[in-house]
N, C-alpha and C positions, 0 to 999 in steps of 0.2 A: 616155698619161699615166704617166710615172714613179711609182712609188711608193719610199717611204723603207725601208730594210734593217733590218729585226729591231733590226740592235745600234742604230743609230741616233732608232729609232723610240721603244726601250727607256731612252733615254740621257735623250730627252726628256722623257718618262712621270715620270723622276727627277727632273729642273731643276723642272717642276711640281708636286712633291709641297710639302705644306705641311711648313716647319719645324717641328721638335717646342717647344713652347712653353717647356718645362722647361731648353731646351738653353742652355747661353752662348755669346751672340751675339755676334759683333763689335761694339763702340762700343757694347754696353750700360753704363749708368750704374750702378752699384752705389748701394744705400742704405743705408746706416747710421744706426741710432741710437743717440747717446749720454746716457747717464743718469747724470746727478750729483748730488752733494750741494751742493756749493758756490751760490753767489749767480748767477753769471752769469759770460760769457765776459770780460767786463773785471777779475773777479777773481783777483790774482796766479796764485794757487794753480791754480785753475782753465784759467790760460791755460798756465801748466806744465804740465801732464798732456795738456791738449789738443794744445801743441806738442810732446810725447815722441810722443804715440799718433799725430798726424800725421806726424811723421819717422819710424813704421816705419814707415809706409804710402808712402811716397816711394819707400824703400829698397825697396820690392815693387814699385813700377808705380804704384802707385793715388792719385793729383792729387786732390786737393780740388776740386772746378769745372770737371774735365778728362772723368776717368771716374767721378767718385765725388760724391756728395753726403751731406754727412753735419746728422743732423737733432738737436741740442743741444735738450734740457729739462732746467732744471737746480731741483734739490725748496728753493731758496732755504733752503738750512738748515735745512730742516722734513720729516725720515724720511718723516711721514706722508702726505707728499705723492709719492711713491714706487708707490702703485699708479694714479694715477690717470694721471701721467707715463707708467708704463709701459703705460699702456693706450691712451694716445693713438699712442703709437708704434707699436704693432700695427695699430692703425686705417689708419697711413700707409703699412702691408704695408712696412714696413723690412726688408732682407735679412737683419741681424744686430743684433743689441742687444750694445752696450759698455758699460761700467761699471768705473769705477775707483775704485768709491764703498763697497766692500764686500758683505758680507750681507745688510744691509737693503732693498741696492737690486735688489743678485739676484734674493732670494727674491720681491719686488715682480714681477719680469719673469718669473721663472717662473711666479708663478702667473695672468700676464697673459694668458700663451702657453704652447702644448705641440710648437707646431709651429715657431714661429722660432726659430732659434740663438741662442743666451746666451751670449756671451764676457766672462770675470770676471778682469778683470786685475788684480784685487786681491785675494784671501778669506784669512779666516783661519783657520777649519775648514770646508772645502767637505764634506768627509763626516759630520763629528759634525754638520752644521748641517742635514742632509739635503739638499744640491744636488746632490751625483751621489752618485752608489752605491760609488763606488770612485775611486783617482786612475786605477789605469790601466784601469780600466774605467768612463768616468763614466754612460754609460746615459743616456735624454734626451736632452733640449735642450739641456743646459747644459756648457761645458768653458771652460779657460784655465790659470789660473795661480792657486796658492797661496801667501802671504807666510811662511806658515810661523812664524806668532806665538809660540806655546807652546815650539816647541824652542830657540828662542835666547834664552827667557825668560831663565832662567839662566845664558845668558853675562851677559846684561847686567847682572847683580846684583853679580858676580864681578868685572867691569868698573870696575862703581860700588865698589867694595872697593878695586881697584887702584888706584885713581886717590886716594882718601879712605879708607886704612887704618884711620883711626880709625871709619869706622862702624861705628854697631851693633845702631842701632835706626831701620828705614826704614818712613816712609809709601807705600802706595800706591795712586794717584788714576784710576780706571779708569772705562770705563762700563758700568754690569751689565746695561744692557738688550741690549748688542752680542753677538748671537750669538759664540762662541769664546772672549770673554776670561778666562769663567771657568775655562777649561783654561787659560791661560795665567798668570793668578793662580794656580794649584796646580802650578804647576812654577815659578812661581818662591817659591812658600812649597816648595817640595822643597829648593831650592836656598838659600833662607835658613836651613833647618835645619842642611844640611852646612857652611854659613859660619857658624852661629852668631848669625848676624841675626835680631833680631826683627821680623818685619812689622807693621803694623796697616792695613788695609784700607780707603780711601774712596771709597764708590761714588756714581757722578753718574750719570742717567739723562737730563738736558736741561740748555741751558743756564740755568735759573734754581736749580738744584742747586748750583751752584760757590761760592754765598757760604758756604751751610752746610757746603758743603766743605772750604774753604779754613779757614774755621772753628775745624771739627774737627782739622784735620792742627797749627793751631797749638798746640790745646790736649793735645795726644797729644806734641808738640815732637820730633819726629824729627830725625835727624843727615844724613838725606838723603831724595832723594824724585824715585820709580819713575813717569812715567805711562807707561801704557798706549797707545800710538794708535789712534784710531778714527775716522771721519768728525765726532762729536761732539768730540772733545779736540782735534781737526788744526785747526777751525775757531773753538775757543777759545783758544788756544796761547798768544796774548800777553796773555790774562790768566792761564793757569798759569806759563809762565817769566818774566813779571811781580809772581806773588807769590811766585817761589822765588828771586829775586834778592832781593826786598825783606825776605823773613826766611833772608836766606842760607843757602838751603837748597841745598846739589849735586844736582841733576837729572838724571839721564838716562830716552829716551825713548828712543823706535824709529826714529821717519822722520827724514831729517836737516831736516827743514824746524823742528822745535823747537833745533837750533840755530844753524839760519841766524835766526832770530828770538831768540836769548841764550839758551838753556839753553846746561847746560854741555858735556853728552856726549848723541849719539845712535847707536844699533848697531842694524842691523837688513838688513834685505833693501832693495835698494837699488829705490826706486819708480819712479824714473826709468826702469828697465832692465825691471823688470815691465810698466808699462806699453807699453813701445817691442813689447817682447816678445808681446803681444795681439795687435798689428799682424800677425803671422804667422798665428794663428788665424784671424783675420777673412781673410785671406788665399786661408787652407786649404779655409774654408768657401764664400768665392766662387770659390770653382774646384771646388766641387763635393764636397767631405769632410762627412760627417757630424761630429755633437757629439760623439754616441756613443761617435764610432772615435777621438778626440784625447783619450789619457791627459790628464790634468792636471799638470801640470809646477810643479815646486818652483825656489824661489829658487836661481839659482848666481852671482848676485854680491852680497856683505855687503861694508857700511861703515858704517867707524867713523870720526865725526866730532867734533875737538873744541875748542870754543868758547876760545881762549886768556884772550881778551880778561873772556869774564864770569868765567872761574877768578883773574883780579886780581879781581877787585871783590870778588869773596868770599875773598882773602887766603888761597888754596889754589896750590900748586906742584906740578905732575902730572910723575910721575914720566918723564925722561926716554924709558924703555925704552918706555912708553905711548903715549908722542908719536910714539913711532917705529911702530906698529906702526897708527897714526892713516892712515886714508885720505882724511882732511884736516882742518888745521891753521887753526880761523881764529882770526886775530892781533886 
């Protein structure tokens, strides 16, 4: 009877070993969960982000219904709904938690989990808010991308000046319960100082805040007006650029979705591009990268967008040179 040769014998011993469980397998499915603020996948907004964060994931390999499944809860407008969402998703051992929802929805998933990866493809202070320890060291579970709120405050003040010379006395309509913004109301009152501007402050914490709000900014009569964006203001937007056309108020915002919806000017770090940009993260981590080890990454494309059409209706001519430096013009 023949017997089998050492190396052969040895060869087999290996084919039989059990895979290591941890390892990635061919034709594993990935899972994803994504957490949002918005109403549901039929809503605009909502299906924007989802189709950005979809198309980097194309550009990596990663198919929706091919290799990947991804598992949408979305807090219907209601923050508070944030940890429970995020707890369900841990329940379903999801490989990575997404979020384009900011802070609220973060800090919800961090403290859901210590062990899943947290990719934030929206924040506005990841370190003053305590999600990571550092950008380039985030420590934990948690990494992605910063909007970078506070340092562009004051361009956009400066912005809003260029465009409307004559101001000089501006409201501004933010949310004080959003972790960061109050760093970014104090650079842009840094920034109204050196301009000369006087600010006056309106803080909204829910949607049932904006009538007293609105209220307030009329009785104060400002020459212009600052919001803030946040998941609360993004999702009330056509009743803030609804009441700043109706007491012809010049507006600028951050995300350009306040003037695809009639404000007049928005400047900020471009969402679209943050988001597509998470796509890599989630990427990095199904291929085996810690949170840990991925610094957090700052915005490197801004745009400035601006509304031609509602600057007729408020009887305003924006100065050529501005138009030009516009990374888009809608008529």
């Amino acid at each position: 009877m023949r017997t089998l040769a050492p190396v052969a014998l040895l060869a087999l011993v290996v084919a039989a070993a059990p895979i290591p469980v941890d390892a990635q397998q061919p034709g594993k499915v990935a899972r994803i969960g994504w957490l949002a603020f918005g109403s549901s996948s039929l809503e605009p907004r909502s299906r924007e982000m989802q189709g950005h964060f979809r198309q980097g994931l194309r550009e990596l390999g990663w198919i929706e219904g091919q290799n990947l499944v991804i598992e949408y809860r979305y807090a219907e407008g209601r923050a508070e709904r944030f940890p429970d969402l995020a707890a369900e998703l841990v329940r379903l051992q999801v490989d990575v938690i997404v979020t384009s929802s900011g802070e609220p929805a973060i800090l919800a998933a961090k403290r859901a989990t210590t062990t899943i990866p947290i990719v934030m493809a929206i924040s506005a202070d990841p370190v003053g808010s305590g999600l990571v320890a550092s950008l380039a060291r985030p420590g934990g579970n948690v990494t992605g991308l910063s909007i970078l709120a506070p340092e562009v405050a004051g361009k956009r003040l400066q912005l809003l000046k260029d465009a409307v010379p004559r101001v000089s006395r501006v409201a501004v309509l933010w949310n004080a319960a959003y972790p960061g913004k109050a760093l970014e109301l104090s650079e842009t009152q840094s920034a109204a100082r050196a301009l000369g501007v006087k600010l006056h402050s309106v803080e909204v914490r829910g949607p049932n805040d904006f009538p007293s709000a609105f209220s307030e900014i009329t009785k104060v009569r400002p020459d212009a007006l600052i919001t803030f964006s946040d998941p609360l203001t993004n999702s009330e937007r056509r009743r803030i650029v609804d009441f700043a056309v109706r007491n012809r108020l010049p507006m600028i915002s951050e995300t350009r979705s306040f003037a695809d919806t009639g404000g007049l000017m928005t400047y900020g770090a471009s969402v679209a591009d943050l988001v597509r940009r998470s796509a890599i993260y989630v990427d990095k981590i199904l291929k085996g990268a810690k949170p840990a080890d991925l610094p957090v990454e700052q915005p490197t494309k801004f745009e400035l967008v601006v509304n031609l059409k509602t600057a007729k209706a408020l009887g305003l001519t924006i100065p050529p040179s501005l138009l030009l430096r516009a990374d888009q013009v809608i008529q």
